[in-house]
N, C-alpha and C positions, 0 to 999 in steps of 0.2 A: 504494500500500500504506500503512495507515496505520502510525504509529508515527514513532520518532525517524529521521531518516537524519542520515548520516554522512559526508563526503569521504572520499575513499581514493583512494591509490595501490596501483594493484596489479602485482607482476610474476609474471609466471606459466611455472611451469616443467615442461615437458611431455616425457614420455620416450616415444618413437614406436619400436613395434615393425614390424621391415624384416626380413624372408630371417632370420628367427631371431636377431638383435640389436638390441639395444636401445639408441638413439641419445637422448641428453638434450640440449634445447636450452632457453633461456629466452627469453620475449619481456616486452619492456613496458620502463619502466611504464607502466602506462594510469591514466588519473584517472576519476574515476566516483561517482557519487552512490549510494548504496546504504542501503537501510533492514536493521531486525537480519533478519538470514535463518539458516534453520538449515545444518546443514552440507550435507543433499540439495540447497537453494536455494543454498548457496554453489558445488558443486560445476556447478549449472547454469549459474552463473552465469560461473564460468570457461571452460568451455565456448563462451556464448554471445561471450562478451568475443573469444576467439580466433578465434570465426566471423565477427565482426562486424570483425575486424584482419585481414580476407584471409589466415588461416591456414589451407592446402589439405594435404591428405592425396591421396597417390597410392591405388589403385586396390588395391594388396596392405598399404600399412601399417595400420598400429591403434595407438590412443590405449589405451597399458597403462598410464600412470601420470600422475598432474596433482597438484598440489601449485602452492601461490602465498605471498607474501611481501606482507602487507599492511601499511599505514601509513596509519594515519589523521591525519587535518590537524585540525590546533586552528581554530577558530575568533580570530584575532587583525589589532585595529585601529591601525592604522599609528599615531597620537595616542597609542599607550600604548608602542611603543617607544623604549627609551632610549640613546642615542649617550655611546658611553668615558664610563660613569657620569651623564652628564648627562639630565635632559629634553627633549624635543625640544619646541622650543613655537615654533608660527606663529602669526600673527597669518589664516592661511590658515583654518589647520585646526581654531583653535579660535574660528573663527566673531568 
């Protein structure tokens, strides 16, 4: 897909309807590369995530509700972190 993609953590939390009750559980996190998607694309895409995490459904439940917790990752280079105020400088790392 073209566009920007992004790191992300994702945990995903699913409320599985049984015999008329409504049971909530969370899985994850999962990491994942993902480009901007709308929320139809986001919702499949949680979906897929939990299919692809050996997430099974018995034969009478149903997926009533999905919602997730997303974290995106900065992009950041070990060279630019700094130790109790100091620089961190190698003779390794800066070549």
């Amino acid at each position: 897909m073209p566009g920007k993609w992004e790191r992300i953590s994702i945990t995903i939390n699913v409320g599985i309807l049984d015999n008329f009750k409504i049971k909530t559980s969370s899985h994850g996190p999962f990491k994942a590369n993902v480009p901007k998607m709308s929320l139809d694309d986001m919702y499949k895409f949680m979906v897929f995530t939990l299919l692809d995490k050996n997430f099974t459904l018995l034969s009478a439940q149903v997926i009533s509700a999905i919602g997730c917790k997303i974290i995106t990752h900065n992009k950041q280079f070990f060279i630019h972190h700094s130790m109790e105020g100091l620089d961190l400088e190698s003779y390794l790392l800066n070549g």
